[in-house]
C-alpha positions in Angstrom: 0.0 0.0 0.0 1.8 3.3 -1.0 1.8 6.2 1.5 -0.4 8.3 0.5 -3.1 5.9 -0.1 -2.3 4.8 3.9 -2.5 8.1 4.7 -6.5 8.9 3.0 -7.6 5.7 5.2 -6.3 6.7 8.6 -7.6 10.4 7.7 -4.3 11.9 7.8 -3.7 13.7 4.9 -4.6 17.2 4.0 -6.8 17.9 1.4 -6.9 20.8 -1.0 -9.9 21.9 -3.4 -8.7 24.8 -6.0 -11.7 26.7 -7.2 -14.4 27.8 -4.1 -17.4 27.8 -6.4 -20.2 25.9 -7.4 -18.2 22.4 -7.4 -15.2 23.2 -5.2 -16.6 24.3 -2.0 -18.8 21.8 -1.6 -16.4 19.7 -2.7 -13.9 21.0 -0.2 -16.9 21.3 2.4 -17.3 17.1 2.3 -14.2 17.1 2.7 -13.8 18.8 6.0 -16.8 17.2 7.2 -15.0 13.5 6.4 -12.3 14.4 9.1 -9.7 15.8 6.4 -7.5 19.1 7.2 -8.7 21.2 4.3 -7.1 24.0 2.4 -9.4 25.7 -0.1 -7.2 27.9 -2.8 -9.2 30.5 -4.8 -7.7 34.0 -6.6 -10.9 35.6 -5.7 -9.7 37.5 -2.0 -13.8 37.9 -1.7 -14.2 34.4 -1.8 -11.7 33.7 0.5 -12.5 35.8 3.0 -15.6 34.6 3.6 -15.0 31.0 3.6 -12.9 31.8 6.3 -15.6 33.8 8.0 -18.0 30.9 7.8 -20.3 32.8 5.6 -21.9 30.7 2.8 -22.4 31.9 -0.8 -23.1 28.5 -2.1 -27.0 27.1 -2.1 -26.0 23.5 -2.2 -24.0 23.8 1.3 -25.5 24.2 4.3 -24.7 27.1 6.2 -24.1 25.4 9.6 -22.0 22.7 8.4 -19.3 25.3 7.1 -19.7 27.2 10.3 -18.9 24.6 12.1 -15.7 23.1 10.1 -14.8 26.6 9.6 -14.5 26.8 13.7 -13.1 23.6 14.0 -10.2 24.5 11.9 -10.9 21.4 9.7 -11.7 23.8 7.0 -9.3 27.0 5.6 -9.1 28.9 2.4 -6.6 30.9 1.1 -5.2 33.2 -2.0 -1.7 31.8 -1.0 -0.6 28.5 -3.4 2.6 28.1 -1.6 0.2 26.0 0.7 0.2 23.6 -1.5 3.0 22.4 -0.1 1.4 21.0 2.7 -1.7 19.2 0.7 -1.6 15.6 -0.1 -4.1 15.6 -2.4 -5.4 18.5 -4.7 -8.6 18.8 -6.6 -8.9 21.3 -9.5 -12.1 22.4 -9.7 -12.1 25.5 -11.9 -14.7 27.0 -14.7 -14.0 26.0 -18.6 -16.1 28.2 -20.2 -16.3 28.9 -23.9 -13.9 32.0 -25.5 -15.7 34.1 -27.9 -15.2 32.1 -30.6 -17.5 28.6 -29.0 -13.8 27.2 -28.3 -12.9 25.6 -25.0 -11.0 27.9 -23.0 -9.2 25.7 -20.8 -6.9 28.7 -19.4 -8.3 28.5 -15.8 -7.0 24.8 -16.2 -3.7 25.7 -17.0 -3.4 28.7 -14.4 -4.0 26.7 -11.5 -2.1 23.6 -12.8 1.2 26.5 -13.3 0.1 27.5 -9.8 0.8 24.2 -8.1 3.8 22.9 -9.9 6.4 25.3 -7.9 4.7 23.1 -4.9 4.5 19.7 -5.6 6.0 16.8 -3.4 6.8 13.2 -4.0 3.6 10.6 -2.7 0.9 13.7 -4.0 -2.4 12.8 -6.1 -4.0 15.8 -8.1 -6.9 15.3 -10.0 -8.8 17.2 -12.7 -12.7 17.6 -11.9 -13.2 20.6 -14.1 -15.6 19.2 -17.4 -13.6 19.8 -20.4 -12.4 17.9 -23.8 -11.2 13.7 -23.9 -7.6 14.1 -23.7 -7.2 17.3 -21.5 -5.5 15.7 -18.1 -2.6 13.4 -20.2 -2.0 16.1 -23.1 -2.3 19.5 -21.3 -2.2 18.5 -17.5 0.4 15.3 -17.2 3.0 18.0 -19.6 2.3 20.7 -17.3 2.8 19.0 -13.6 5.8 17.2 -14.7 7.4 20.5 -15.1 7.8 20.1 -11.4 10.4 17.5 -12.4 8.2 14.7 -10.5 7.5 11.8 -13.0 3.2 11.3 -12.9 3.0 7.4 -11.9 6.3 7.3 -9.8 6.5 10.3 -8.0 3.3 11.5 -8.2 -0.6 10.1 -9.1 -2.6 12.0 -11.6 -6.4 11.5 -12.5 -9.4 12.7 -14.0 -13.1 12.8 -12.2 -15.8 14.7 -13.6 -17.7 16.9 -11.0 -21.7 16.2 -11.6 -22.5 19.0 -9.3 -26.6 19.9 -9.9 -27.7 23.0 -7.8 -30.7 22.7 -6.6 -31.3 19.2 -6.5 -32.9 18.3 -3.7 -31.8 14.3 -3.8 -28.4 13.9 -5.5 -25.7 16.2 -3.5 -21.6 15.9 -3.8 -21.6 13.5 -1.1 -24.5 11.1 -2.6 -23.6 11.6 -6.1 -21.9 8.2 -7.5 -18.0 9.5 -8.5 -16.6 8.2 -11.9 -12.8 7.9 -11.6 -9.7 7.1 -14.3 -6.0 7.8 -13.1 -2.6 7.8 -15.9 -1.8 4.5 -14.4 -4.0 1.7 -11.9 -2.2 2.9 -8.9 -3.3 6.6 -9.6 -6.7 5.3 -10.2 -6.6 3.5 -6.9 -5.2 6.1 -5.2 -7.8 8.6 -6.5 -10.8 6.3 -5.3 -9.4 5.6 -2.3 -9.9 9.6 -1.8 -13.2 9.8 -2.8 -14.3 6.5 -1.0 -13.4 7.9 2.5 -15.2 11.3 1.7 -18.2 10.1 -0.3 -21.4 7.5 0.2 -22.1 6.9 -3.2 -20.3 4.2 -4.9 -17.0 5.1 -6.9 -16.9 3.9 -10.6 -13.4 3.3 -11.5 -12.2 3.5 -15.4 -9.4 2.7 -17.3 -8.3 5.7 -18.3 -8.4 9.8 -17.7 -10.1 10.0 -21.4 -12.9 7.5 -20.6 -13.8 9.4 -17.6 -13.6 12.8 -19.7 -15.7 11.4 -22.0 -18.2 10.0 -19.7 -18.7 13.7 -18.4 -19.2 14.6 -22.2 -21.5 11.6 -23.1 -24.0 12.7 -19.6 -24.3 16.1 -21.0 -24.2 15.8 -24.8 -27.2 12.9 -24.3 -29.4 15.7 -22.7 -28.6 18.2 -25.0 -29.1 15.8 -28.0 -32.5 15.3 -26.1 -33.9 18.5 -25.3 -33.0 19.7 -28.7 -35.5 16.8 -30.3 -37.8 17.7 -27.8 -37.2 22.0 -28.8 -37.5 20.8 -32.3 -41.0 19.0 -31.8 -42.7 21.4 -30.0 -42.0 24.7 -32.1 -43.7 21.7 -35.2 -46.6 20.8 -32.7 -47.3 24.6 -31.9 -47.6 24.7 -35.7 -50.0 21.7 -35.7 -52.2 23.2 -32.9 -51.0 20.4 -30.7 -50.1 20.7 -26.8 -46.5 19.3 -26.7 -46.3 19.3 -22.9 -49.7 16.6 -23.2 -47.8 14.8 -25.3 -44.6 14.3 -23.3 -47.0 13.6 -20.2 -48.6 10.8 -22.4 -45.6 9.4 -23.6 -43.7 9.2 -19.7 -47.0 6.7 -19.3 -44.8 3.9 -20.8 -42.9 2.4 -18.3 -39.9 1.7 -20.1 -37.8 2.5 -23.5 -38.5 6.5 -22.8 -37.0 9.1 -20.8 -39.2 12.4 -20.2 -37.5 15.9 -21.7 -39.1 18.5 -21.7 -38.7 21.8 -23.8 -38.1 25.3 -23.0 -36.1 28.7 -24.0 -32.7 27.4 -24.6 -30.3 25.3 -22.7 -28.2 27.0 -19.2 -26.0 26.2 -16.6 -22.5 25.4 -16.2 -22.2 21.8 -18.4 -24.8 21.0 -20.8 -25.0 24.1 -23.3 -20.8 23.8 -23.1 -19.8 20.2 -23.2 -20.9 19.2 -26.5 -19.0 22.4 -28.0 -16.0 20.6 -26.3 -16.5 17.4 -28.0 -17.2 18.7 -31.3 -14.1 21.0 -31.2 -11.8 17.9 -30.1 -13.7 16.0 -33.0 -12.6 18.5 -35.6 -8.9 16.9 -34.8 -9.8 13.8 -36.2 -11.5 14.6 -39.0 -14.3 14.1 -37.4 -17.7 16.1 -37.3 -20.6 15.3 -34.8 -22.9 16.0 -37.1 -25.9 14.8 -34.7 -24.9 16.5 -31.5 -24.4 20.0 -33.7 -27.8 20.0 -35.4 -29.0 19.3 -31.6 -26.8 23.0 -30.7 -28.3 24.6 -33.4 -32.2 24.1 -32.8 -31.1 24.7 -28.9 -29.0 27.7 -29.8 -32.1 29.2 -31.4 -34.7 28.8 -28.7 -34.1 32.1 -27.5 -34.6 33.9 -30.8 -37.5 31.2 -31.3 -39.2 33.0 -28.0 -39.1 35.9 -28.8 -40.6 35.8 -32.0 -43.7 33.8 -30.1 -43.8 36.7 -28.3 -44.0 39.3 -30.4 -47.0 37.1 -32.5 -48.9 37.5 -28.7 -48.4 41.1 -28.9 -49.7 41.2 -32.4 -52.8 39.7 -31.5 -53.9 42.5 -29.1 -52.8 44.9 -31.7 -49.3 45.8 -29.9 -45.8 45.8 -31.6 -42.7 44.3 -30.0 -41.1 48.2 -30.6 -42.1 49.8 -27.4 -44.2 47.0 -25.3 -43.6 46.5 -21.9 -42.6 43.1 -21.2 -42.1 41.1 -17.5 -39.6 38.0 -17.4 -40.2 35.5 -14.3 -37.2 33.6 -13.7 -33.3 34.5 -15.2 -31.7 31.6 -13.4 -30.7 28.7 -15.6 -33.3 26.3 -13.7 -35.8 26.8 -11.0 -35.4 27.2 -7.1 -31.5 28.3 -7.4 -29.6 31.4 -8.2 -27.4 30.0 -10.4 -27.9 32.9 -14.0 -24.6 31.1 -16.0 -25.4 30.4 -19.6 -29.2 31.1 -18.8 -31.6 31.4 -21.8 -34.0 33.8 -19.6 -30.8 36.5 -20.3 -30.7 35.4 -23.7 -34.3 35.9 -24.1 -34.1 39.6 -22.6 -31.6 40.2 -25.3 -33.3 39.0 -27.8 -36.8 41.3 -27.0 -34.8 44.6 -26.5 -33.2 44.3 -29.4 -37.0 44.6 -30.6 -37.1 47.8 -28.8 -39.5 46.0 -26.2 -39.0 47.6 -22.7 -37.8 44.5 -20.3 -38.3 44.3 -16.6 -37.2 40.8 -14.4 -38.6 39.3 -11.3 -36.6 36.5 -10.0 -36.9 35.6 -6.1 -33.2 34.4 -6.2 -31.7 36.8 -8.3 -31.7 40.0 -7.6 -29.3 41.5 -9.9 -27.1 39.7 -12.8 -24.1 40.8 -14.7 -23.8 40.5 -18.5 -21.4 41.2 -20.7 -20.5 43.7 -18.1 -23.7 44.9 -17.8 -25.6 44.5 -14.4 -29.3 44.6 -14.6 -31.8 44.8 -11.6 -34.5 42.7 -10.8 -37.8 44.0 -9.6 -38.1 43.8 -5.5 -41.4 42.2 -5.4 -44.1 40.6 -7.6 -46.7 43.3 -7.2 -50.2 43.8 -8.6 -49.0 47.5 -10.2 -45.9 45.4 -12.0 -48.2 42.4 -13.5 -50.9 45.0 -14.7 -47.9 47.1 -16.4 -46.7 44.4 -18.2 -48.1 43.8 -22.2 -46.7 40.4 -21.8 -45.7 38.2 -19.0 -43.1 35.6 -20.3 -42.4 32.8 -17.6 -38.6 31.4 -18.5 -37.9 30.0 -15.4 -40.2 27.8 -13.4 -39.3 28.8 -9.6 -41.7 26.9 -7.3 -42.4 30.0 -5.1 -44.0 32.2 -7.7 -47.7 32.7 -7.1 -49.0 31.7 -10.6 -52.7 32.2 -9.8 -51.7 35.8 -8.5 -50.1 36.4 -11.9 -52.4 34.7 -14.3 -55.3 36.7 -12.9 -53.6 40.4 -13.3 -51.5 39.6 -16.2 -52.9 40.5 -19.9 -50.8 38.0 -21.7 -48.6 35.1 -20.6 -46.2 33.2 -22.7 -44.9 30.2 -20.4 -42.2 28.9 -21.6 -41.7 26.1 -18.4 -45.2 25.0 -18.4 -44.7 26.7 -14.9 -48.6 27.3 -14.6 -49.6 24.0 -15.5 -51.9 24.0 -12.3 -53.8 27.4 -12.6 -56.9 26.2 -14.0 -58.1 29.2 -15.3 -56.1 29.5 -18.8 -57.7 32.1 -21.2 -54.7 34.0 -21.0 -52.1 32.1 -20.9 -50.1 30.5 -24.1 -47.8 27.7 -23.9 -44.3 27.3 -25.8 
């Protein structure tokens, strides 16, 4: 049994987590709670700070728990990477967004990979949990690390484990979550599991390889965009055919087996599934190889938001209003319902898309208050008020929070596009028209 590995069992390694955000800190926050000396490592000095405060800024952590390992020292963060020194094991859990061109931009990657390697010691395991392309942890990572002049498999383990992180989940958290996990060579892989096993409950799924377990991540994401894209495409024909798509989705889930419910809505958000399959398809183009499938998928997706908004401005045609100049209320900018999570939301894309109309666009949003884009903040409206319903030409519902009082807004609102099939239990319906 190598050291380290001896060392994760009798809980006497220290852990690090770089990136304190929607994945690392709860990461890191399991961690602590398992009976691990933690170090969390983030540039942000906000973040930072409050970690160590035991203030939370994360929905999927509970607010007591990182109060408490916060106080019982099991749990510190810092802006300071020469602490690396003293971890045994180090997660990277950092965002790889998309550059303006729809190209990974692995550069947080690389950043915190150049930020450990002054640091590394013999017996350490790092592994990669940030989604990105097959091939990213042995072609850009391994190079990288063994700058250090440590030799990944001898003197130090290396793997890949793909975060599946889903705020707002009330069921699946970090720590229930089954972990998928494929190390450079069988000991890394061991060593890796071994990790997760003494933090986690759920079972650990070990692969042969870091580019199975990157393309794992990819195949989980790319099958629900693939899915929600046939599901986009059929209800913008059914709305053509005069036929309730969300019926038919209700009657098809009656079969108990060989069909999976999707549903459709503005566009695709969050951190993974509107991103992932651009990954794949980029890291395709390398081989000669175009997912041909997966792109027509991003394309009817892609246009969802566009697709809204010309729904919309149809509604305001029919009372004899143009999109130029109408007063329209969003419900919802987060990506998906009951979190405060806005990346890669349609709801923003959807705003952009009706004031380029002209249309005049105010937001409600119980968890989000304010959003920044492109460098832009907007402000939410404080309260869901009679005055703001009744001002509204058209109410368009993009996100389907649970504590919106859909009754209340159905009977004050002139119009209502719903998008989420949010209002699919306010019987009275005269006013309301479905995507």
């Amino acid at each position: 049994m190598s050291i380290l590995k001896e060392k994760i069992l009798n809980k006497t390694a220290t852990l690090g987590v770089v990136g304190l955000g929607y994945v690392g800190l709860p990461l890191a926050v399991e961690k602590a709670k398992a009976g691990f000396k933690t170090i969390g490592f983030d540039v942000q000095e906000s973040k930072v700070e409050m970690v160590n405060a035991g203030k939370n800024y994360i929905g999927d952590v509970v607010n007591e728990d990182l109060e408490e390992i916060v106080k019982s020292g099991f749990l510190s963060a810092t802006t300071d990477f020469a602490q690396v020194a003293s971890a045994d094991c180090v997660c990277i859990a950092v965002p790889t967004p998309l550059d303006a061109y729809q190209q990974p931009d692995i550069s947080y990657v690389k950043a915190s990979a150049e930020s450990i390697v002054p640091y590394m010691h013999k017996d350490m395991l790092i592994v990669l949990e940030s989604t990105t392309y097959p091939g990213t942890t042995e072609e850009l990572l391994k190079p990288i690390l063994e700058k250090s002049g440590l030799i990944c498999g001898v003197d130090f383990h290396l793997a890949f484990s793909p975060e599946r992180v889903d705020p707002g989940n009330l069921i699946y958290k970090t720590k229930n979550t089954p972990k998928v996990v494929g190390g450079i060579t069988p000991e890394c892989t061991d060593v890796a599991a071994a990790m997760y096993e003494a933090i986690l409950e759920a079972p650990i799924h070990r692969v042969s390889s870091p580019a199975v377990a990157e393309m794992e991540k990819i195949l989980e994401n790319t099958y629900r965009n693939v899915n929600i894209g046939l599901v986009n495409e059929l209800a913008i024909l059914s709305n053509k055919m005069g036929i309730n798509f969300w019926e038919v989705v209700d009657a098809a889930k009656s079969k108990p087996y060989g069909f999976q419910a999707f549903y459709p809505g503005p566009g695709l958000g969050g951190h993974c599934i509107p991103l992932d399959p651009y990954y794949l398809s980029w890291k395709a183009r390398e081989y000669g190889f175009h997912t041909s499938m997966i792109e027509s998928s991003m394309m009817v997706n892609d246009r969802m938001p566009e697709y809204c908004a010309e729904r919309s401005s149809k509604i305001l045609n029919r009372f004899k209003k143009a999109m130029n100049g109408a007063r329209i209320l969003v419900l919802g900018v987060a990506y998906k319902q009951d979190i405060d999570d806005y990346r890669e939301s349609p709801a923003i894309r959807v705003i952009e898309e009706l004031e380029k109309e002209g249309a005049e666009v105010v937001y409600y949003d119980p968890f989000v208050s304010e959003y920044r884009e492109h460098d832009v903040v907007k402000k939410g409206e404080p309260e869901l008020t009679l005055e703001l319903i009744e001002s509204a030409d058209l109410v368009i519902v993009t996100t389907a929070h649970t504590n919106v009082d859909y009754n209340f807004v159905q009977k004050h609102a002139k119009a209502i596009f719903d998008t989420k099939n949010a209002m699919k239990q306010v019987e009275s319906r005269e006013n309301i028209e479905l995507l």
